[in-house]
MMTF fields as JSON, N, C-alpha, C and O atoms, coordinates in Angstrom:
{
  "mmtfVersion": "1.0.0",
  "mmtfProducer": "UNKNOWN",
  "numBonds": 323,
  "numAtoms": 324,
  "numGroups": 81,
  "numChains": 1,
  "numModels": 1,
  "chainsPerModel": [1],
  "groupsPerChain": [81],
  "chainIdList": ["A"],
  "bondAtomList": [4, 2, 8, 6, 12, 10, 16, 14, 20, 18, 24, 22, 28, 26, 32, 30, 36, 34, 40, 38, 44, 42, 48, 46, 52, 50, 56, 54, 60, 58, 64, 62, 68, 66, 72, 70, 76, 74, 80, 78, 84, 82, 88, 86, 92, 90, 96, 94, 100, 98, 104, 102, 108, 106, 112, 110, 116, 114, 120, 118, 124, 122, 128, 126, 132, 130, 136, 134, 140, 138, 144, 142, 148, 146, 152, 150, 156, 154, 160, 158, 164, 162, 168, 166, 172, 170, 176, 174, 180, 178, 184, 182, 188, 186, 192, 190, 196, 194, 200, 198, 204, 202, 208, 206, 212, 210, 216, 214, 220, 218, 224, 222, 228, 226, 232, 230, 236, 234, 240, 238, 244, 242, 248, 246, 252, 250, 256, 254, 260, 258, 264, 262, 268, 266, 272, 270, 276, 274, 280, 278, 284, 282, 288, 286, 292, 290, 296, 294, 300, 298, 304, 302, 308, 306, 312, 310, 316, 314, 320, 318],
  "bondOrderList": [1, 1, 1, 1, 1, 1, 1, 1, 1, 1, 1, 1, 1, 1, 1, 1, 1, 1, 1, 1, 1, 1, 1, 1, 1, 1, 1, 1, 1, 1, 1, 1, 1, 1, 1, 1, 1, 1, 1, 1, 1, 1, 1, 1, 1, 1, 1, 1, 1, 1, 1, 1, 1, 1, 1, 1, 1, 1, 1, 1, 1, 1, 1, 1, 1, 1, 1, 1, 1, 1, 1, 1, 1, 1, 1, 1, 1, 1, 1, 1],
  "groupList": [{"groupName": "UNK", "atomNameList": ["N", "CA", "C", "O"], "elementList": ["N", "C", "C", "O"], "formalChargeList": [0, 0, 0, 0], "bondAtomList": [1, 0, 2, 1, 3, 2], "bondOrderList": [1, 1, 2], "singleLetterCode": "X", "chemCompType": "L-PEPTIDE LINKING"}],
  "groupTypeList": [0, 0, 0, 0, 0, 0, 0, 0, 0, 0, 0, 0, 0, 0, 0, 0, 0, 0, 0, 0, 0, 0, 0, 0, 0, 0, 0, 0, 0, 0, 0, 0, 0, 0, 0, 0, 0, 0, 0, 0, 0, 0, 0, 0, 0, 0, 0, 0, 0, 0, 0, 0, 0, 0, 0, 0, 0, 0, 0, 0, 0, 0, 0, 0, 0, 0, 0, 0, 0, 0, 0, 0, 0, 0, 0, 0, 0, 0, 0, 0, 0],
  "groupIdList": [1, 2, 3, 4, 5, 6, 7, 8, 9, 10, 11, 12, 13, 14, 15, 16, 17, 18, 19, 20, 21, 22, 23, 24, 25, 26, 27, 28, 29, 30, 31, 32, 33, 34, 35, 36, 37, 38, 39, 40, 41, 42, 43, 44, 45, 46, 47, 48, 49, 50, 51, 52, 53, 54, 55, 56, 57, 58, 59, 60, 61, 62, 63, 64, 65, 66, 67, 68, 69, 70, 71, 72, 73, 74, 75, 76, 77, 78, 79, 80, 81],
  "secStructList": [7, 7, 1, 7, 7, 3, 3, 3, 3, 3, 3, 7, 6, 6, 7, 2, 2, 2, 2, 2, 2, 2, 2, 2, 2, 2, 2, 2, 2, 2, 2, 2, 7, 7, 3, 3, 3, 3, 3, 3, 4, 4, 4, 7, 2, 2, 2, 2, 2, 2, 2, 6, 6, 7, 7, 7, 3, 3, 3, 3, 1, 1, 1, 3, 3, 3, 1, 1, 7, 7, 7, 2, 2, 2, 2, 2, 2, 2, 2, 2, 7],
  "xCoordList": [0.836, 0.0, 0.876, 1.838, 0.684, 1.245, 1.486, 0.793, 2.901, 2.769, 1.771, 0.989, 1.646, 0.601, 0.132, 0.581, -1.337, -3.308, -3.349, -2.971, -4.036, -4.758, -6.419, -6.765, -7.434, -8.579, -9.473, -9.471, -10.08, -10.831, -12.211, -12.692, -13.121, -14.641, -14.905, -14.401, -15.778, -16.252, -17.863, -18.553, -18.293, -19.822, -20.141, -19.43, -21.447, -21.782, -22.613, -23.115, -22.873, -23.73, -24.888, -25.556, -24.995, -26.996, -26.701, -27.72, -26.037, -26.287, -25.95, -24.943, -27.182, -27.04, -26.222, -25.932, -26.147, -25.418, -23.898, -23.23, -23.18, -22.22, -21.637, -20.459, -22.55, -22.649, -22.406, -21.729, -23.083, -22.865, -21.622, -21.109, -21.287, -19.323, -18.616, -17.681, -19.024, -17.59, -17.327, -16.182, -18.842, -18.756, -18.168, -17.716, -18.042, -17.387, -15.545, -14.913, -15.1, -13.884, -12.89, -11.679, -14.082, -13.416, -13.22, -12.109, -14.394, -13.935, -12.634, -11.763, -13.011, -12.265, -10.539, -9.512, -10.483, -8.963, -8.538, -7.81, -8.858, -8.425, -7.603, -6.393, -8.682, -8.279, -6.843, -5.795, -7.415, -6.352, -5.175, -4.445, -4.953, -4.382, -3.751, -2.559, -5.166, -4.98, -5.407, -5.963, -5.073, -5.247, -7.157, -7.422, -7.873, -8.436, -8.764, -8.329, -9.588, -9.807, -11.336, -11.511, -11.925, -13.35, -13.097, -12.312, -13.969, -14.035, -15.179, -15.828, -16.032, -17.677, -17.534, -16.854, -18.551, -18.543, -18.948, -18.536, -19.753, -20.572, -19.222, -19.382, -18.079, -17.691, -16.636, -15.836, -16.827, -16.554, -17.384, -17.993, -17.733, -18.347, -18.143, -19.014, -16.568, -16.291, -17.07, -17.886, -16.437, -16.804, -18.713, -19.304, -19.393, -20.825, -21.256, -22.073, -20.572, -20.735, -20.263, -21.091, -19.251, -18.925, -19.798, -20.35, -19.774, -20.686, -22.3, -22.969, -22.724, -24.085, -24.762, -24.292, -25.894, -25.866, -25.596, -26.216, -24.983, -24.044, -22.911, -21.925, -23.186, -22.442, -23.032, -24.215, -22.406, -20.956, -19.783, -19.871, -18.79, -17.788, -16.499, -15.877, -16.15, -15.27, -14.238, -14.656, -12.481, -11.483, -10.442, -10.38, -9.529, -8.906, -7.358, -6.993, -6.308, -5.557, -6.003, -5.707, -6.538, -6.919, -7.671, -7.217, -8.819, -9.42, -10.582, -10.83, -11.426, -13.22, -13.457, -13.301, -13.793, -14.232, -15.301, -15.675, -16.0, -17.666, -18.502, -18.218, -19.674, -21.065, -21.949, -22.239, -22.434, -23.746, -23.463, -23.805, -22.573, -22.476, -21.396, -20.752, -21.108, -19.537, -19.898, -20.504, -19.333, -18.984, -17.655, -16.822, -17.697, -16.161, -15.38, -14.217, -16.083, -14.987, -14.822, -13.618, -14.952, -15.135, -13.813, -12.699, -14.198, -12.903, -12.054, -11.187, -11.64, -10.739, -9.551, -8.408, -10.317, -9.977, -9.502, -8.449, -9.873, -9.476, -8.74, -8.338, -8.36, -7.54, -6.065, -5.023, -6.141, -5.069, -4.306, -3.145, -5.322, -4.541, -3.79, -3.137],
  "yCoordList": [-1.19, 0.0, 1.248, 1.231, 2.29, 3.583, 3.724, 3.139, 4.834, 5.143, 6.272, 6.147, 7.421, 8.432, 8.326, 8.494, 7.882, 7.838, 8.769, 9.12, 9.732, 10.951, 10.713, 10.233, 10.953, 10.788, 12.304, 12.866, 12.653, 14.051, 14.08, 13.367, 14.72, 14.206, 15.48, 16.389, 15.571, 17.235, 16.834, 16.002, 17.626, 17.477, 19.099, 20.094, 18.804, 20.126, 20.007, 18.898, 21.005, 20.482, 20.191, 20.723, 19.38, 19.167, 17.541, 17.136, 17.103, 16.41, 15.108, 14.897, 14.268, 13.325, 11.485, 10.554, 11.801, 10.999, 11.123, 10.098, 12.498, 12.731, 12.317, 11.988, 12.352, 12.11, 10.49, 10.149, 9.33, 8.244, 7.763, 6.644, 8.851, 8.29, 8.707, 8.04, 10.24, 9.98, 9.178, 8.994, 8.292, 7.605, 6.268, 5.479, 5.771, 5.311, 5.265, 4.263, 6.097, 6.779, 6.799, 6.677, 7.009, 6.992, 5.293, 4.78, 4.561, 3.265, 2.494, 1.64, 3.183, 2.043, 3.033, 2.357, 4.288, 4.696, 3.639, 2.686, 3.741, 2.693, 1.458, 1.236, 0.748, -0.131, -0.302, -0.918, 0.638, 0.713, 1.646, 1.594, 2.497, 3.607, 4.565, 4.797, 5.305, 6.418, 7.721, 7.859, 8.687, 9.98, 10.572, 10.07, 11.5, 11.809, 13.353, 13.686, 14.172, 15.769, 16.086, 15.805, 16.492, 17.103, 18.721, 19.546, 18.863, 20.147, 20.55, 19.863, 21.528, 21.921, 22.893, 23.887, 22.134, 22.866, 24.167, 25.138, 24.278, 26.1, 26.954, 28.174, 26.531, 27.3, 28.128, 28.982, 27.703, 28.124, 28.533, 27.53, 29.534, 29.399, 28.605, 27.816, 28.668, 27.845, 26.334, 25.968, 25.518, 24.244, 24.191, 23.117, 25.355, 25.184, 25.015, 24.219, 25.905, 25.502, 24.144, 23.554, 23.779, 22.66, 21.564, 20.92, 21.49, 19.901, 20.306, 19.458, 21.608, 21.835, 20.826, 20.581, 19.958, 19.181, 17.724, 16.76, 17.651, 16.05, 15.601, 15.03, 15.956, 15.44, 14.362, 14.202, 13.393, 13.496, 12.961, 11.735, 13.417, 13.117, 12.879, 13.684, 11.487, 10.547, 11.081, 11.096, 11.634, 11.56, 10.697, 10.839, 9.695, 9.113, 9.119, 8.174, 10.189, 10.236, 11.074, 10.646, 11.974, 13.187, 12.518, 12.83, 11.565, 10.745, 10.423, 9.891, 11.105, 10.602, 9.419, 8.626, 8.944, 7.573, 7.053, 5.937, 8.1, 7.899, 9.154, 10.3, 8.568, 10.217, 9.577, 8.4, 10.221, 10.094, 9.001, 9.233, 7.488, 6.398, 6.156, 6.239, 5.689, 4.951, 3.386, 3.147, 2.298, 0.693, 1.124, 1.81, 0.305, 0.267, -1.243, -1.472, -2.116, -2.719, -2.003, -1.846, -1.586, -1.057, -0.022, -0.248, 1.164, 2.146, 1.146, 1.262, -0.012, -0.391, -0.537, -0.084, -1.478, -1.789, -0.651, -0.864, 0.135, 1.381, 2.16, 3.199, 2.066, 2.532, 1.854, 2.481, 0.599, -0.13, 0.448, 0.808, 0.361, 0.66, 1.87, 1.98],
  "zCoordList": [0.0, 0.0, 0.0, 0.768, -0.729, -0.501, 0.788, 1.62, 1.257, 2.385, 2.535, 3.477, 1.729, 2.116, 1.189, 0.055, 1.705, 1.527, 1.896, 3.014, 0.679, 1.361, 1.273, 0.194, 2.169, 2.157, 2.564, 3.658, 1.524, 1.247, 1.27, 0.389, 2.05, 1.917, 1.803, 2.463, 0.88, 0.617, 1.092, 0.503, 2.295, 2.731, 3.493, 3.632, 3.851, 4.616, 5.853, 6.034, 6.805, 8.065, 7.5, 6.612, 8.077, 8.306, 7.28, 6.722, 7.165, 5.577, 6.523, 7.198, 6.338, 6.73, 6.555, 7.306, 5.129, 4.343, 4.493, 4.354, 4.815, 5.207, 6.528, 6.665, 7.516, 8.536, 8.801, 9.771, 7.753, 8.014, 6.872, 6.868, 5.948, 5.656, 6.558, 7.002, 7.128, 8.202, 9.081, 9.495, 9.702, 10.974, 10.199, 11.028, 8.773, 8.223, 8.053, 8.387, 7.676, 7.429, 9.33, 9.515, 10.471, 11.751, 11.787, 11.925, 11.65, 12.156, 10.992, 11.156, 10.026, 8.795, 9.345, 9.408, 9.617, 9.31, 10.824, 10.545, 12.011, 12.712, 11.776, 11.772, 10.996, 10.466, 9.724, 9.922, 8.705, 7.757, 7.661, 6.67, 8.64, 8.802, 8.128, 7.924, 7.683, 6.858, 7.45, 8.54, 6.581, 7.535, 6.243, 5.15, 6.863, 5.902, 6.613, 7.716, 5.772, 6.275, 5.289, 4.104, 5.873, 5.661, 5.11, 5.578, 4.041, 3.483, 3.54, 2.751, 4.192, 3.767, 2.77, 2.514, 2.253, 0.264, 0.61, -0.025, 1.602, 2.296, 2.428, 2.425, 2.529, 2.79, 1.892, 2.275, 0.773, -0.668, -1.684, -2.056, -2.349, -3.069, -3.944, -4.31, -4.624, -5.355, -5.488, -6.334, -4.192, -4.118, -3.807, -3.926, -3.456, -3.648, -4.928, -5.391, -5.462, -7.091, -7.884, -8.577, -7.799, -7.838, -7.84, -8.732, -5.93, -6.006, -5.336, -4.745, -5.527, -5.166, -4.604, -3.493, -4.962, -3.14, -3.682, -3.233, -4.317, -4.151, -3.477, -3.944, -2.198, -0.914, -0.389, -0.69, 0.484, 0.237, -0.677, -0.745, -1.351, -2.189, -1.496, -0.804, -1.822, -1.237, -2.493, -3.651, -2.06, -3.043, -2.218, -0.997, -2.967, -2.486, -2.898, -3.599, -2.498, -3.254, -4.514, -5.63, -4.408, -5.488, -6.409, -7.51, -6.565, -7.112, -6.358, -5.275, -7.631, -7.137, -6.798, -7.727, -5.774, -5.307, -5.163, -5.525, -4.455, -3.961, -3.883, -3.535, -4.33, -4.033, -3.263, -3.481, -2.357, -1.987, -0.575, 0.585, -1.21, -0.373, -0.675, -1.721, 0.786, 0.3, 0.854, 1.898, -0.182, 0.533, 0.862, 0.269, 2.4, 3.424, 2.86, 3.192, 2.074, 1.382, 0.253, 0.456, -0.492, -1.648, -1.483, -1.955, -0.703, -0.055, 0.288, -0.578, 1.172, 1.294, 0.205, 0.253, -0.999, -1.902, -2.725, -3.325, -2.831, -4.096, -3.085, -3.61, -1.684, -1.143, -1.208, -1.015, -1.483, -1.308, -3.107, -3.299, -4.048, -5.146, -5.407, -6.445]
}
């Protein structure tokens, strides 16, 4: 596996779907030990424009991974590559 996994979730408050990848991303980085960092799209216009409400967006290593849902095997796997 790479030594540095970077893991990027672009979401916003209130968003509930976001809410159940990050509680994702806490148990799985235990696992697999990666680092990851949250961006709220609110707080850009830029990125409001961007991903207007298709949060949340999983990047893995600067690479779209997931919308909306993430599978935790699924991330595993495209994390390892």
């Amino acid at each position: 596996m790479p030594e540095s996994r970077e893991v990027v979730v672009y979401s916003r408050k209130g968003c509930h779907l976001c809410e159940i990848v990050k509680e994702s991303l806490v148990k799985l980085q235990r696992q697999a030990g990666f680092t990851w960092r949250e961006i709220d799209v609110d707080s850009d216009e830029e990125l409001r424009r961007q991903f207007t409400d298709e949060v949340p967006v999983v990047f893995i290593n600067g690479r779209k991974a997931f919308k909306y849902r993430m599978d935790e095997r699924e991330f595993l796997r495209k994390l390892a590559c």
